[in-house]
C-alpha positions in Angstrom: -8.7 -10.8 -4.5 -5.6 -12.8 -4.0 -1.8 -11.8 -3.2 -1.2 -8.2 -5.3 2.4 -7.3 -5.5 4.1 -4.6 -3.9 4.4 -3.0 -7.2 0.6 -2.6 -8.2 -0.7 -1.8 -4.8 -0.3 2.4 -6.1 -2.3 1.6 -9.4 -5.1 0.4 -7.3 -8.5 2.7 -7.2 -8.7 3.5 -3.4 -11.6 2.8 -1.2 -14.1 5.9 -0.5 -13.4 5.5 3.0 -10.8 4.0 5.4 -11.4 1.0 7.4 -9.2 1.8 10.0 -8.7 -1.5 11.6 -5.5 -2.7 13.1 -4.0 -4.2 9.9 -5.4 -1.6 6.9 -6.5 -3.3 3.7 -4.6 -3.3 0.3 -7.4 -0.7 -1.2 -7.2 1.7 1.8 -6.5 5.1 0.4 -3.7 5.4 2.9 -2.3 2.3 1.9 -1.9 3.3 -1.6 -0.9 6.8 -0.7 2.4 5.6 1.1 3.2 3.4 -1.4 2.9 6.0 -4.0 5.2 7.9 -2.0 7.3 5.4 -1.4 7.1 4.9 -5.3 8.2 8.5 -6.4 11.3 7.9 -3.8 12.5 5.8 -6.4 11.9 2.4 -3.9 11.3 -0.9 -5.5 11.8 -4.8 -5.3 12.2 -5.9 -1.4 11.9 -2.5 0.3 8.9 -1.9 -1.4 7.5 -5.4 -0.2 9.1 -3.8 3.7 6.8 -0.4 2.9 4.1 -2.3 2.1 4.0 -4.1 5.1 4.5 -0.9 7.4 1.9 0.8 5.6 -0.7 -1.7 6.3 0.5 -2.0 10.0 0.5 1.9 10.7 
């Protein structure tokens, strides 16, 4: 799959169900649920990269 940017991760199509391992994956549907939060607060360029990386360690 590669790097994705911080950016895309909300566009992704979620998983059907969570992993739930230590560090989630990019297509975890809670994943791309905080970021789409994050998104609608108006965050972008390195605080989005920051969100990204706390919602995958959460």
């Amino acid at each position: 799959m590669g790097k994705i940017k911080a950016e895309k991760v909300s566009g992704l199509k979620p998983k059907k169900k969570c992993c739930r391992k230590k560090t989630r994956c990019i297509k975890c549907p809670v994943v791309i649920m905080r970021m789409k939060k994050l998104e609608n607060q108006g965050v972008s360029g390195k605080d989005l990269k920051k969100g990204l990386k706390k919602a995958r360690s959460a």
